[in-house]
N, C-alpha and C positions, 0 to 999 in steps of 0.2 A: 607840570605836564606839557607846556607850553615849547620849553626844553627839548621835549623830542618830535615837537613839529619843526621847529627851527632847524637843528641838527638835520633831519631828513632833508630838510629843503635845499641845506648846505651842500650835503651828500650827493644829491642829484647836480646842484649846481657845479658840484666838483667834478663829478663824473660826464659831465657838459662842456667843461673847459679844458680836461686832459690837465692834471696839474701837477703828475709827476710822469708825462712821458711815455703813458699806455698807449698803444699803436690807436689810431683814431679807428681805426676797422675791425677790431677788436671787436667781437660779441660775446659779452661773459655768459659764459653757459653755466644754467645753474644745474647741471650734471655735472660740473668740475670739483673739485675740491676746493676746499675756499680758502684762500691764501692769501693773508696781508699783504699790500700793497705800499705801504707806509715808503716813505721815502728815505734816503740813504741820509741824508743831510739837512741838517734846518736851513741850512743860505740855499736849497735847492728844492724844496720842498714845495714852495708854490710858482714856481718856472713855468710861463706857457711857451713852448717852443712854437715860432711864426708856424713850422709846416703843420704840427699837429690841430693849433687854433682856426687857420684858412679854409680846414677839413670840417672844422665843426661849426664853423658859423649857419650852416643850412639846419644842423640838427636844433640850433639857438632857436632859430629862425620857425621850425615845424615845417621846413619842405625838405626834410630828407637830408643827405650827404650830401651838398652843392661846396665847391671851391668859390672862394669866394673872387678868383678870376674868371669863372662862369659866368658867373653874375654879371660883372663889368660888360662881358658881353653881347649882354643883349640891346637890342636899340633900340628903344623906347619908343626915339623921335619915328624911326622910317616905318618902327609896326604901326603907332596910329595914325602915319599916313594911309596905311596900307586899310587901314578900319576906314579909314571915311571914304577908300573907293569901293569896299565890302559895301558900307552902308547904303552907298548910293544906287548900290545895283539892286541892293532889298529894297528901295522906295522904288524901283524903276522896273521892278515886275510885275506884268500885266497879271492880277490875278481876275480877270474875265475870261478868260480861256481856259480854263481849270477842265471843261466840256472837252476841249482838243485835245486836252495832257489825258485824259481819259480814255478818250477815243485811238489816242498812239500805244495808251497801256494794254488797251482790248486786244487792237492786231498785234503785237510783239508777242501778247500771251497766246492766239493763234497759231501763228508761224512756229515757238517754241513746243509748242504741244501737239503739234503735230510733224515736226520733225522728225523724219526718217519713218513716217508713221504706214504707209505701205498701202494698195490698196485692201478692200476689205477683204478679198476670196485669198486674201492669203494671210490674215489674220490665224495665230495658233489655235487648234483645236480645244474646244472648252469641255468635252464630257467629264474627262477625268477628275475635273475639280469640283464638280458636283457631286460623283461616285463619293468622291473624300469627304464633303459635307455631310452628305449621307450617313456614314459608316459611322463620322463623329458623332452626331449628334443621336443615332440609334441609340450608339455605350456610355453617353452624356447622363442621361437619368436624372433630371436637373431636380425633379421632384424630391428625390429618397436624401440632397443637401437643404433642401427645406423643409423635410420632417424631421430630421435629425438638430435642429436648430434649439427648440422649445423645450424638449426633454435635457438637452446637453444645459438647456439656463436653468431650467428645475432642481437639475443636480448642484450647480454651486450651493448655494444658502445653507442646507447642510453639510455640506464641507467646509464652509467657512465659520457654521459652529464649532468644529471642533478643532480648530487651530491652536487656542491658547487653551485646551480641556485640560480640566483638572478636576480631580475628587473629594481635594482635599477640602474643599468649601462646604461640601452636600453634608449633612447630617441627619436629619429629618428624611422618613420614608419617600416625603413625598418627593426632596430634593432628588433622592436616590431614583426613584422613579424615570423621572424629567431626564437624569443623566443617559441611562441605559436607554430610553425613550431615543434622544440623539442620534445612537448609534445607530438604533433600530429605522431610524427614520433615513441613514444614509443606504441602508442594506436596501428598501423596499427601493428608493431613487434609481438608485444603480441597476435594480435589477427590471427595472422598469424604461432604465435607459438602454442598457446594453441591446437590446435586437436591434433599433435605430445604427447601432452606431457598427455594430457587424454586416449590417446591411449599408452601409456606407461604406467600409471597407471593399467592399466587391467590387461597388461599385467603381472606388479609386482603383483596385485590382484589374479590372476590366479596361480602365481606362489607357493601364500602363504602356499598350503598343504605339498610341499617337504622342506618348511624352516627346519624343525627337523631332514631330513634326513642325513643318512653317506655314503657317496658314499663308503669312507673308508670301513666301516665295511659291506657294503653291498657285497664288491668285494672279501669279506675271502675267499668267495664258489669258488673263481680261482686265490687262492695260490698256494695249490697243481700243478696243470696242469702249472701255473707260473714257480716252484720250480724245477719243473720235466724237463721243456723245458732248463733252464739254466743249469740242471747239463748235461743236454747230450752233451752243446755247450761246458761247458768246458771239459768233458773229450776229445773227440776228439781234443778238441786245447793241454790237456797236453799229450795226445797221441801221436799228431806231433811233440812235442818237446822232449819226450824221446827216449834215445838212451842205445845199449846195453854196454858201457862205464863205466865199473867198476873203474876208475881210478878216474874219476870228482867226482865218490860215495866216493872213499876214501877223496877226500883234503875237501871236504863237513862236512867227519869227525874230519877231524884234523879240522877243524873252529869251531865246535860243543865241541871238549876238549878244545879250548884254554878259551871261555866263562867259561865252566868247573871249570878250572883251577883259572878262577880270582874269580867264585863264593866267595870262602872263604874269601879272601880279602876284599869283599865287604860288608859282616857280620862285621867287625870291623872297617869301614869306612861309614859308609851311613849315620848314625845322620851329621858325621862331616858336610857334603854338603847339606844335609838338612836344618841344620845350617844357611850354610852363605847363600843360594839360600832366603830364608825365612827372616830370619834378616838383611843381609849386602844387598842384590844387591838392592831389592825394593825399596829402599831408595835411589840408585845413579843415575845418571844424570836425576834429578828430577827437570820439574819447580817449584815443590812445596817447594824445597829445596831451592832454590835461596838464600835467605838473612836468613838462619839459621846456629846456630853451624858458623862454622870456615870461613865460604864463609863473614859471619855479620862482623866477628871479622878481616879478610885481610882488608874489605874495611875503617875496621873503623879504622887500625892499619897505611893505605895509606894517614889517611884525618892528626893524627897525627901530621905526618912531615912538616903538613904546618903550616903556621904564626898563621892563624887567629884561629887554635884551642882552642890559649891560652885566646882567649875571652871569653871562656867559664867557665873559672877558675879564681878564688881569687885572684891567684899569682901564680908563674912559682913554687914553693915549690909544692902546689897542683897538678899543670899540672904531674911533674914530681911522683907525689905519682899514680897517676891517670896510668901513662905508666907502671911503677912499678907492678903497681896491675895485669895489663895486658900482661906485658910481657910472663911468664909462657905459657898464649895460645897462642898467636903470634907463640914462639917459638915450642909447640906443632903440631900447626895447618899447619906450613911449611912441618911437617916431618908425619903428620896423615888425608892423607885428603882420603877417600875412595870413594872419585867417580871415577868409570870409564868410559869406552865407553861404549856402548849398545851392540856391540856384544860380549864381553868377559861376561855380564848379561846373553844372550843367551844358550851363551855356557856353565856354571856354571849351569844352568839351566834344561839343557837340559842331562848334568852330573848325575844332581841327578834324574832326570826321570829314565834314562837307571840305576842308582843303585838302586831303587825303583823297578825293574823287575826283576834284576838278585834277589834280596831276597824273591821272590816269584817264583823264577823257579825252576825245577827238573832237573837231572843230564841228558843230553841228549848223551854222546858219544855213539856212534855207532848208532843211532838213523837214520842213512842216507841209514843202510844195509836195511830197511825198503818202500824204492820206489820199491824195487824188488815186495813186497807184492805188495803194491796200482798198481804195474803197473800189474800182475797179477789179478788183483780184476776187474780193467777196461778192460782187456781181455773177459771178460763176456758180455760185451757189444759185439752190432753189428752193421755196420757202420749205420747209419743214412742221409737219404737227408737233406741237410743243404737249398735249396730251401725250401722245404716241413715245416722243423723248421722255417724256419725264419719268411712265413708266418704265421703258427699256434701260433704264439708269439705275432705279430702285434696286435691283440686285445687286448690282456692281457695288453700291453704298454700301449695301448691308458685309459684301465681302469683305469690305476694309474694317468694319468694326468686330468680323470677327475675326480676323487676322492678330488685331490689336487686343482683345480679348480672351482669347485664346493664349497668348503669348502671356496674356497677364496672370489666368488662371497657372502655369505650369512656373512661374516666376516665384508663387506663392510656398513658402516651405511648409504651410500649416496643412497643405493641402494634398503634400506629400505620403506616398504610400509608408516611407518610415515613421511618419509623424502618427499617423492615423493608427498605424499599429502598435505603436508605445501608447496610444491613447485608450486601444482595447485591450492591451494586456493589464495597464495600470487598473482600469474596469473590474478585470478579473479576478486581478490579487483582489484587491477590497471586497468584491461581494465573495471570494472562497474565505476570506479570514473574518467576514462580519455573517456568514450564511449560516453557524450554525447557532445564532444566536434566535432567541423566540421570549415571548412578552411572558411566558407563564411563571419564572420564576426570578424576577426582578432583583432578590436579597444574594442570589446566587451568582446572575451576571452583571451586577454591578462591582463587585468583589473581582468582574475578570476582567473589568475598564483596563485597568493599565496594563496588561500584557495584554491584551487587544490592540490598546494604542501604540505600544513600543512596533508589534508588528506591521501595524500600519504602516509606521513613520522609519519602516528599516529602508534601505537608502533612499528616503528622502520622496518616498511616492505620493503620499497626500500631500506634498507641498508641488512637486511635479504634476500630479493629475488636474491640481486645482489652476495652475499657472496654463498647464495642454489645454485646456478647457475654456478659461477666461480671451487668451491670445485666439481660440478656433471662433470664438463667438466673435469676437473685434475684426477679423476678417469677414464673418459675414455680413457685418455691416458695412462693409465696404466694397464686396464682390457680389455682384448677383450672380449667382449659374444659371438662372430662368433669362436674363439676358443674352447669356450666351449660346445659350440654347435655343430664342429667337432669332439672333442675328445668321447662325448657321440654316435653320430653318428658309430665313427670306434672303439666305445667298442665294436657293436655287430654287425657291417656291415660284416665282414668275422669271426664272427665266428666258421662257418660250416668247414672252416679250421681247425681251435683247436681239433673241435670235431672228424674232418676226421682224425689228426694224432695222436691222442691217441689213435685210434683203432687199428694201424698199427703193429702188431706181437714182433717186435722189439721192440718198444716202451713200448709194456706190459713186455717184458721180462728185461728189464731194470732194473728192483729193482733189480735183482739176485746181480748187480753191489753193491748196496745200502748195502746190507745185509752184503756182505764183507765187506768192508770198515767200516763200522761202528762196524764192530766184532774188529777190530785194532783203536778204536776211541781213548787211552790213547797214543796211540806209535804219531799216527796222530798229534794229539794236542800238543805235548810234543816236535816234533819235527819242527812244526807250529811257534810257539812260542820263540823257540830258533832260527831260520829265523828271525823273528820280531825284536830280541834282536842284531844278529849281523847286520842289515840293520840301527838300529838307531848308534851301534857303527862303522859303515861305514860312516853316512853320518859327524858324529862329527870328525872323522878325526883327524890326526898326529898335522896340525894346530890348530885345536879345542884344543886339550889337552894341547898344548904350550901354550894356553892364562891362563888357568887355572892354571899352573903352576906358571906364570908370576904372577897371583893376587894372590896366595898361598904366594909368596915372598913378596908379596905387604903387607900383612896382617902382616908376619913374622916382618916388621920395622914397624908397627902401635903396635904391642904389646910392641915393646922394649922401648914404651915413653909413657905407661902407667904411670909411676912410676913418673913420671912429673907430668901429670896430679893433681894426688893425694897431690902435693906440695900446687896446688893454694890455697885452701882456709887458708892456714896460711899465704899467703903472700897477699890477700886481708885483712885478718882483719888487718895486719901491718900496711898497704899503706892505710888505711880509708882515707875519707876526705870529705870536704863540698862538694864538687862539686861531687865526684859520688855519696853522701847520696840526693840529691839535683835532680839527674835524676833518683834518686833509688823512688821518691816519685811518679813517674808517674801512671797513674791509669793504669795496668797492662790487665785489662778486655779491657778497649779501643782497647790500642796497640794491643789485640790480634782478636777484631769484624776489626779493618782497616785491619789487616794481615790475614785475614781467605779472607777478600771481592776483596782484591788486588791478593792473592795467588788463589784463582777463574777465575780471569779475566785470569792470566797467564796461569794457565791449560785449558783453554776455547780456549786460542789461540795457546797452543802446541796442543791441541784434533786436532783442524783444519788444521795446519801444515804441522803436521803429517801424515794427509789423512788419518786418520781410518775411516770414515764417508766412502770413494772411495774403501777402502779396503774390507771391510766389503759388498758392495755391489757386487764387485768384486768375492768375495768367495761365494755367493749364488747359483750360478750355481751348481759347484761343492759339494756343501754340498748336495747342494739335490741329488743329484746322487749318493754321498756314503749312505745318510737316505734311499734312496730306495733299493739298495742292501740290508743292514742293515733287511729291511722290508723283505726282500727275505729268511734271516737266521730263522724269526721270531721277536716276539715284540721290537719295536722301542721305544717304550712309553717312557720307563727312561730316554734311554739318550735325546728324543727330548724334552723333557722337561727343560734341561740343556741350550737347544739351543733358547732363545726367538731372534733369528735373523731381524725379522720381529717388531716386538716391541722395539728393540735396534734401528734399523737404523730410524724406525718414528719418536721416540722419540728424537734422535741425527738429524735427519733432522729441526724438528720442534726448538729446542734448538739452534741450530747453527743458522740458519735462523735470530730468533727472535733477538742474541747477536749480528750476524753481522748488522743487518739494525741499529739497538740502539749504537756498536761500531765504525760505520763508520760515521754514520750522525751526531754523539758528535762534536758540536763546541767546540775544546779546548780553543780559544779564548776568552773564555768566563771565562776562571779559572782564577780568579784575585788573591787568597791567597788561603790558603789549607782550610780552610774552605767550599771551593766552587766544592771539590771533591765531596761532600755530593750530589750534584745536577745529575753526573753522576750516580753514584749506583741510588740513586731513579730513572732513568728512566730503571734501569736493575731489579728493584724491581720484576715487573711483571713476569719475566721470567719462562721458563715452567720446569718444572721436568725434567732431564734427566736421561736417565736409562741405561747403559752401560753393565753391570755384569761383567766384565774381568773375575774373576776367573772362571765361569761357562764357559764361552765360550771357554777358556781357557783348559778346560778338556776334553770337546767336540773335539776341535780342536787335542790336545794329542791324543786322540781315534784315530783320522784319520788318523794321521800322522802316528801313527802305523800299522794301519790294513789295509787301502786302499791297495786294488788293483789295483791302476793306478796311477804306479811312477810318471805320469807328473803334478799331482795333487798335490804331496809332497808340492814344491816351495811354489802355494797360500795359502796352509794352515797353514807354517812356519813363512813367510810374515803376514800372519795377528795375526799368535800368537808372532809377535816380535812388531807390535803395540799396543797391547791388553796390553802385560806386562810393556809399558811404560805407562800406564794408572792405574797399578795396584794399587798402593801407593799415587793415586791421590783423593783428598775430592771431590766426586761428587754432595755435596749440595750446590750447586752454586746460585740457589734459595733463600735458607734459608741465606746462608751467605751475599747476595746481600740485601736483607731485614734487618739483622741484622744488617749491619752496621748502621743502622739509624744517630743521631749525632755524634759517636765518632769521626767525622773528627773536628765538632765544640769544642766539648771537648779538644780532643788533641792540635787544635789551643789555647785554652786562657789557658791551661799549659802553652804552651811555652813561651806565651807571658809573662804569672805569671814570669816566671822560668828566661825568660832573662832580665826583668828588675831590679831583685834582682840581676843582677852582679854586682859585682865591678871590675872594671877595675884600673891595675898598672897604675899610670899617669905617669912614667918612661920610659913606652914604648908606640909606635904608633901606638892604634888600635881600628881604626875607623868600628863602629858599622850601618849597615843599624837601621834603626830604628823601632822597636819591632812593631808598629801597623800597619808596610803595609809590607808586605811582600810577595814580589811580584814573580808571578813563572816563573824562569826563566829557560835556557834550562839545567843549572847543576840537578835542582830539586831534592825531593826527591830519594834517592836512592831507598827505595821500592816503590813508587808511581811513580819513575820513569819508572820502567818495563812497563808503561802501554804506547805503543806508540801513543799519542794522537796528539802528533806533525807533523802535516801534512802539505809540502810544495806543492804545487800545480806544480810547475817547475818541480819535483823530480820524477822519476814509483817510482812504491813499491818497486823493486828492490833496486835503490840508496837513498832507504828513511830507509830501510832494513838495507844497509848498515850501513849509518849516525848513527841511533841507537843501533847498536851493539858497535860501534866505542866510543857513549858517554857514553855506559855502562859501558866499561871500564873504562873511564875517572873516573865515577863513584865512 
């Protein structure tokens, strides 16, 4: 068995070295036909040509396609120069002014929010969007979706007795009874359900004229009054928090020269980390990495040392050319392995973001003698009732959530006038084909069970009604309409508030504030901006920088065995011999449809692990609260566009969902040779698209983490972009790949069997062979087909079954 972990490892190692001449770019598609690849000649059969190996040394490596003159390229020395003047400007920010970086974020949010914001008497006319609130919420009916709830869950259980009915069991009166009883007991359901759900029909029916509507774009007409109410709340909040404290103005300054100061730096350093963020990190502690490049080559360098490798060779002459040939990496692979942990990814990462800012900023020193202005500008103002605001806002809140909810309600297909009407026709059939049944004569319509059931079950409606039925109930669990039906309610139940305090003297004189402030809009932004830049070099820290450094040195002895590298392919062609030309013959396209379907599975069960699915749901809250600020400054559109949040987690629900019932209810038991892998993927054939986007999300999230207003939000959004970026470099056609495996498990079985009954074996020494046609799985198993935990002991939690696994990986 051992045999065809070996061989696989070979496989992979071949397909890593390029060893007859396949372009290094090459992506076997396992839609292609699968065509040997076997080489024309044995003197030419293990040939690494320089340009194809130069190409693979990154794939060796786990960072991707890097040339290994890329590499050479980078400068080691002048980058951690370049880190100890980073470091020194993180130890040299003043964070006692955190109060003033606050106080510049207050007014910048000001001035932006109220841009081009206009006086009040000529704000747009607001009736109309109440008229609409109205009229919705009149043909809403939110009640007649929550009586229709109770009766629609009453109905299942009886329909899901008769799923797998059968008569053939019943003998006995009494059984016969119970049977007919069943059917009788969906007839009175139904008939008990159906007005609810006719009377919900209208209600959708009624509904149909505001399907087109935008609650969104109906509510532009109270931006303005929106816009106007939140800057009066923050000035007076940055009013309480300024003081007359010339001193905190100055070390504010000195924070604003030391950024300054590394500007320049960062102009002759910023490819470098672009660099390695982009080609070195994505690639490390990857499951997708697992048995590629040097991780393939340790395991296969550990199997080696034992006895029975040499079954696989001629004679110990070959074994020994065979080690030869390999050594070279071995040796390399000890001294060049570029995985790290996840957070020094992070933090490298997060490097090159903050040097990606400073080369688009402008020189900010003295930039801090400038709150003197903004705090003169908001002197123009006059105090305000913060009662009086708070209610005159209440509406305009309630407007956004039902914009948002409204949009969500007609998003919903369950909720759909075709949905709802296939829901009452399906109703209908059943109780016309179950109505004429009646309890008086039991002996008579038990005898008409199955042509009852056949009609039932004609195209497929009691499996449809019960599926319309389950998916209508799981939406209400997730949408309320009496929400909806509130939020429209108090768009315009106190409006006369809104309207009451924009008349109020003060409130009109308010632009005067506006007017300034926006006269200093470049000083504003300029110094906005350079706040943004020292809060992300605060949060990366003195720590942050030392891991960076540490992989800078890390990199520094991965370059100094380049020159190794570059040896192998002359000491492969030396050490040729039958037995690597002999695994060099394996069909390459196979080995790489099993390793595309397995390396699937693996990243299927890090997605889930990892809890991005938990995280991702977790940050919704908070996204929509920075989108709706966001919506405060002005259009949103671009970036939510970035954000399909909502369509990632469905999709990832729906995906996970389907993987886990299909990965857990796998009898491995039933895997008798590797042949009978084939049987798993086809049941994962089916699987549904998943849609993730990391990099979009991913930028989205940057936004946030920059701009937000509410430091306690930072955490979830760092958090979800340090899960995201373990996803980045992962193949998410898990689909296709599950599909494409088709037989290459059968294929790759009768190689091997080809392959190992052509050995010859030294009859000098004692090396007894399992025998080539059963080859049975046992727990060493393949090493890549091992990753797939199918081995389930019932005795064991997951935990110590968790452990066991990891434990025989290694063994591995």
């Amino acid at each position: 068995m051992r045999a065809f972990q070996c061989a696989l490892l070979l496989s992979i190692v071949i397909i890593g070295t390029n060893p007859d001449g396949i372009a290094s770019n090459q992506d076997p598609s396992p839609d292609k036909d699968s065509v040997h690849t076997a080489p024309t000649s044995g003197s030419s059969s293990f040939q690494l040509r320089a340009y194809d190996l130069h190409l693979k040394v990154g794939e060796l490596l786990n960072i991707g396609k890097i040339d290994i003159a890329e590499l050479k390229e980078i400068n080691t020395t002048r980058t951690l120069e370049f880190m100890q003047v980073f470091n020194k400007t993180v130890g040299n920010i003043d964070n006692s002014v955190i109060g003033k970086e606050k106080e510049i974020e207050l007014w910048e949010a000001i001035r932006k929010i109220t841009k081009e914001l206009g006086k009040v008497e000529d704000f747009p006319n607001r009736d109309k969007y109440e008229d609409d609130a109205r009229k919705f919420r009149s043909a809403l009916s939110y009640e007649t979706f929550n009586k229709a709830w109770p009766p629609l869950r009453a109905t299942l259980p009886p329909l899901r007795a008769l799923r797998d009915f059968s008569t053939e069991r019943s003998t006995t009166r009494k059984e016969k009874d119970e049977d007919v009883a069943q059917f009788i007991a969906v007839r009175k359901r139904i008939n008990k359900t159906l007005p609810f759900v006719i009377e919900l029909k209208e209600v959708i029916d009624g509904l149909s004229p505001f399907q087109g509507w935008s609650f969104e774009d109906k509510r532009a007409v109270l931006l303005k009054p929106e816009r106007l109410i939140q800057a009066i709340k923050w000035r007076q909040e940055v009013q309480a928090l300024g003081d007359a404290n010339d001193g905190k103005k100055a070390l504010l300054n000195k924070n604003f020269g030391e950024v300054d100061n590394l500007k320049e730096n960062v102009r002759l350093f910023g490819q470098v980390f672009e660099y390695l963020e982009k080609n070195f990190l994505k690639y490390s502690s990857n499951p997708s990495s697992d048995l590629r490049g040097f991780q393939s080559m340790t395991l296969l360098a550990s199997e080696i040392e034992d006895q029975w490798f040499k079954k696989v060779f001629k004679n110990v002459g070959d074994e020994k050319k065979m080690i030869n040939s390999l050594k070279p990496i071995f040796a390399l692979s000890t001294k060049s392995n570029f995985t790290t942990d996840l957070e020094t990814r992070f933090v490298i990462e997060d490097v090159n973001s903050i040097l990606k800012e400073f080369l688009k900023r402008k020189t900010t020193v003295g930039s801090a003698w400038y709150l003197r202005i903004f705090e003169d500008c908001g002197d123009k103002g006059g105090e305000i009732n913060k009662t009086l605001m708070t209610k005159a806002l209440s509406p305009l809140s309630y407007s956004q959530e039902l914009a948002e909810r409204f949009a969500d309600f007609w998003s919903r297909e369950d909720f759909s006038r075709d949905n709802i009407q296939s829901l009452l026709d399906d109703l209908k059939s059943v109780n016309r084909i179950l109505n004429v049944m009646n309890s008086t004569d039991h002996v008579y319509w038990f005898e008409q069970l199955p042509r009852l059931l056949t009609k039932l079950n004609t195209n497929g409606t009691m499996e449809r009604l019960e599926n319309t039925i389950e998916i209508l109930l799981e939406t209400s669990t997730t949408f309320d309409t009496g929400s909806l039906d509130s939020a429209a309610f108090y768009s315009y139940f106190s409006r006369g508030e809104t309207e009451s305090f924009l008349k109020l003297p003060e409130v009109i004189n308010e632009h005067e504030v506006y007017e300034c402030l926006n006269y200093w809009s470049d000083q504003s932004e300029n110094a906005y901006e350079a706040t943004r830049l020292i809060r992300l070099i605060r949060r990366l820290g003195v720590e942050g920088t030392k891991r960076v450094n540490d992989y800078i040195s890390h990199v520094e002895n991965i370059l100094k065995s380049l020159s190794e590298f570059e040896s192998i392919p002359s000491l492969m062609k030396e050490n040729h011999n039958d037995g690597v030309e002999k695994v060099s013959k394996i069909d390459k396209l196979v080995v790489a449809r099993i390793d595309k379907a397995v390396t699937s599975v693996m990243n299927l069960l890090a997605i889930r692990d990892i809890g991005l699915l938990e995280q991702l749901k977790a940050v919704q809250s908070n996204a929509k609260l920075e989108f709706d600020r966001m919506a405060q400054f002005g259009k949103k559109d671009e970036i939510k566009k970035l954000w399909p949040l909502k369509k990632v987690i469905s999709s990832l629900t729906k995906g996970l969902n389907y993987f886990e019932e299909h990965f857990q209810n796998f009898d491995y038991r039933t895997l008798k040779n590797l042949t009978d892998y084939d049987i798993f993927f086809k049941k994962l054939s089916g699987m549904p698209d998943i849609t993730v986007e990391p990099e979009s999300l991913i930028q989205v999230l940057n936004h946030f983490i920059k701009y937000t207003m509410d430091d306690t939000r930072i955490d979830s959004f760092i958090e979800t972009k340090k899960k995201l970026i373990q996803c980045l470099s992962m193949d998410m056609d898990f689909a296709k790949h599950f599909q494409g495996v088709g037989d290459a498990f059968q294929k790759f079985g009768d190689f091997l069997t080809q392959a190992l009954a052509e050995i010859v074996v030294d009859p000098t020494e004692d090396h007894t062979v399992d025998p080539v046609q059963d080859h049975t799985m046992d727990n060493r198993g393949l090493c890549c087909l091992r990753r797939l935990p199918f081995r389930r002991h019932d005795h064991r939690s997951l935990e110590e079954e968790a452990a066991v696994f990891q434990t025989e990986r290694k063994l591995c």
